[in-house]
C-alpha positions as CSV (number, residue, x, y, z in Angstrom):
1,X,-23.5,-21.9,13.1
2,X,-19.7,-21.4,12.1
3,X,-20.4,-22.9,8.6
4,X,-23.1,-20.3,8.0
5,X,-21.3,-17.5,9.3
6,X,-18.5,-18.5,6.6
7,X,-21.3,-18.9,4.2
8,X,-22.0,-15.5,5.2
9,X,-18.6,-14.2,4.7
10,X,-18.1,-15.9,1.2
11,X,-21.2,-14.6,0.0
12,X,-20.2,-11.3,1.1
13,X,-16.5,-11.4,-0.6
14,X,-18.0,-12.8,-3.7
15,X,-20.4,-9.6,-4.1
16,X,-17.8,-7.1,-3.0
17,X,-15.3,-8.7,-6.0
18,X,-18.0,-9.0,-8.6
19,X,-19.2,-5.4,-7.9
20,X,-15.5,-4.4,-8.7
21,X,-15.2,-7.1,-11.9
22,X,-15.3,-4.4,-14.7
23,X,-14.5,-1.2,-13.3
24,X,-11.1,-0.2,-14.8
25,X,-13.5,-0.3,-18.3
26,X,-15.8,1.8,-17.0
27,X,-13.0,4.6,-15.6
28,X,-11.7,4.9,-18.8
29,X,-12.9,7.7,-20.3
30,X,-13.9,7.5,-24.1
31,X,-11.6,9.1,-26.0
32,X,-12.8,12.9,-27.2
33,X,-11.6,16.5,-27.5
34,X,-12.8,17.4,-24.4
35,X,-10.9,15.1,-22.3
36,X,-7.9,16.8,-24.0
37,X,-8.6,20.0,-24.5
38,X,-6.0,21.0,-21.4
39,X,-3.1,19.9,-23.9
40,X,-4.0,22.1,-26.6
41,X,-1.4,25.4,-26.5
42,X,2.6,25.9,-26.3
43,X,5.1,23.9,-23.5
44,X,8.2,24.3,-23.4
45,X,11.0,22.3,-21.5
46,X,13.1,24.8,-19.2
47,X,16.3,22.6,-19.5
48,X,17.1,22.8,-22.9
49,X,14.3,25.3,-24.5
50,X,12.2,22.4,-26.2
51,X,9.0,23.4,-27.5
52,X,6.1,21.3,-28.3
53,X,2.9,23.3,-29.6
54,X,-0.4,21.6,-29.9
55,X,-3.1,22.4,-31.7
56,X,-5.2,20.3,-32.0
57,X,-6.7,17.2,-30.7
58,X,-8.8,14.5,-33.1
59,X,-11.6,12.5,-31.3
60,X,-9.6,9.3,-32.1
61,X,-6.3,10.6,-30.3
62,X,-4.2,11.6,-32.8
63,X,-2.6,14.9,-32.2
64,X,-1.9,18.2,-34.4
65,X,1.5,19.1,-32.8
66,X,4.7,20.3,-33.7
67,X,8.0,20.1,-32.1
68,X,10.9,22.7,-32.3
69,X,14.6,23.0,-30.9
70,X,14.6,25.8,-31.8
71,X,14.0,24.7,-35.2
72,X,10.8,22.9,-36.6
73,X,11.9,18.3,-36.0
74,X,9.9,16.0,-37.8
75,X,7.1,14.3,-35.9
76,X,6.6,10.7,-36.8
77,X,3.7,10.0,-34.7
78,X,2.1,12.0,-31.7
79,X,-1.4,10.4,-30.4
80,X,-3.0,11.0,-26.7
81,X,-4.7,8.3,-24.1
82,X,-7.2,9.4,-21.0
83,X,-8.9,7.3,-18.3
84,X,-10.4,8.5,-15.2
85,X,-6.4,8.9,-14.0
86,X,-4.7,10.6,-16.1
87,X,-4.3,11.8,-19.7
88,X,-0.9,10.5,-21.9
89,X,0.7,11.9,-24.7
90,X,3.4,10.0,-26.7
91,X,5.2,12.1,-29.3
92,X,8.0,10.2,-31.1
93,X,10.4,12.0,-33.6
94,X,11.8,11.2,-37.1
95,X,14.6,13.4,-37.8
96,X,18.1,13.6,-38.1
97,X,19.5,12.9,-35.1
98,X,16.1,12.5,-33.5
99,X,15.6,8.4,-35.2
100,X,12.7,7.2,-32.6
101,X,13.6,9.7,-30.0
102,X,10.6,9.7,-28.2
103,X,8.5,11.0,-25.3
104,X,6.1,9.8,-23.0
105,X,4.2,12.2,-20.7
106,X,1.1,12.9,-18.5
107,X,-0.8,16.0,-18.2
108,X,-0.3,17.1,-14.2
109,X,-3.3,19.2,-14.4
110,X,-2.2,21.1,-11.1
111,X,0.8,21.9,-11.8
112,X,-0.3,22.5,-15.4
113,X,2.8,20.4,-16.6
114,X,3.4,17.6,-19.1
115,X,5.9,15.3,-16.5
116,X,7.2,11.8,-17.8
117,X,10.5,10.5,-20.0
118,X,12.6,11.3,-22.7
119,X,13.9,8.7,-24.8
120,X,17.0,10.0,-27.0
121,X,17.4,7.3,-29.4
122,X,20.8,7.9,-31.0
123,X,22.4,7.3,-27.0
124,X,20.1,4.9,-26.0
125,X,19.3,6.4,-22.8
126,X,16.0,7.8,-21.4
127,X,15.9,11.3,-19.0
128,X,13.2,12.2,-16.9
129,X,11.5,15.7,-18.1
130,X,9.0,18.3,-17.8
131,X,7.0,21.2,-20.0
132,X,5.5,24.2,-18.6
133,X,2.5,26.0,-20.5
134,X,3.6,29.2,-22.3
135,X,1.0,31.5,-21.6
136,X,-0.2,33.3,-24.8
């Protein structure tokens, strides 16, 4: 009786992990405009006056954006991420002073906030930020 009731219980354990084998996959979301479409306008950073303004999203996560302090910075690369979680945005700029400077954020879609990390490249050392929508 005991070695069926383990039997049992195996059984059991093996379905509830096999039913679970698979899912991270399946929460993340394929990557389109409209799982971005909350990034698209103007945020600025309250602690310095940093503006990045996007305008656009393309279905295979690259990102039309521009960054400004107060004056336009080169953009090397900017692309976005999503899955069921969250939705990440990685901007890194090539300028002078700005060599790999780069920033790593998630869309807090109840605050309306881009929250995450700053890395300034030329110091080596990585802050902890956040952007606020500019409303139009």
């Amino acid at each position: 009786m005991k070695i069926l009731g383990l039997n049992l219980f195996l059984a059991a354990c093996l379905v509830a992990f096999s039913s679970g084998c698979g899912k991270a996959n399946e929460r993340e979301a394929p990557v389109g405009k409209s799982n971005f479409e909350g990034l698209i306008g103007r945020w600025v950073r309250p602690d310095g006056g940093y503006v990045i303004e996007i305008k656009g999203v393309e279905a295979k996560g690259t990102v039309d954006l521009s960054y400004f302090n107060p004056r336009p910075i080169n953009v090397g690369r900017a692309v976005v991420s999503s899955d069921a979680a969250q939705v990440s945005l990685t901007v890194e700029l090539r300028d002078v002073n700005y060599p790999g400077s780069t920033y790593r954020l998630t869309l807090n879609p109840d605050s309306d906030r881009l929250v995450g990390t700053y890395f300034q490249a030329v110091d080596k050392q990585t802050f902890e930020v956040f952007f606020e929508r500019v409303q139009p």
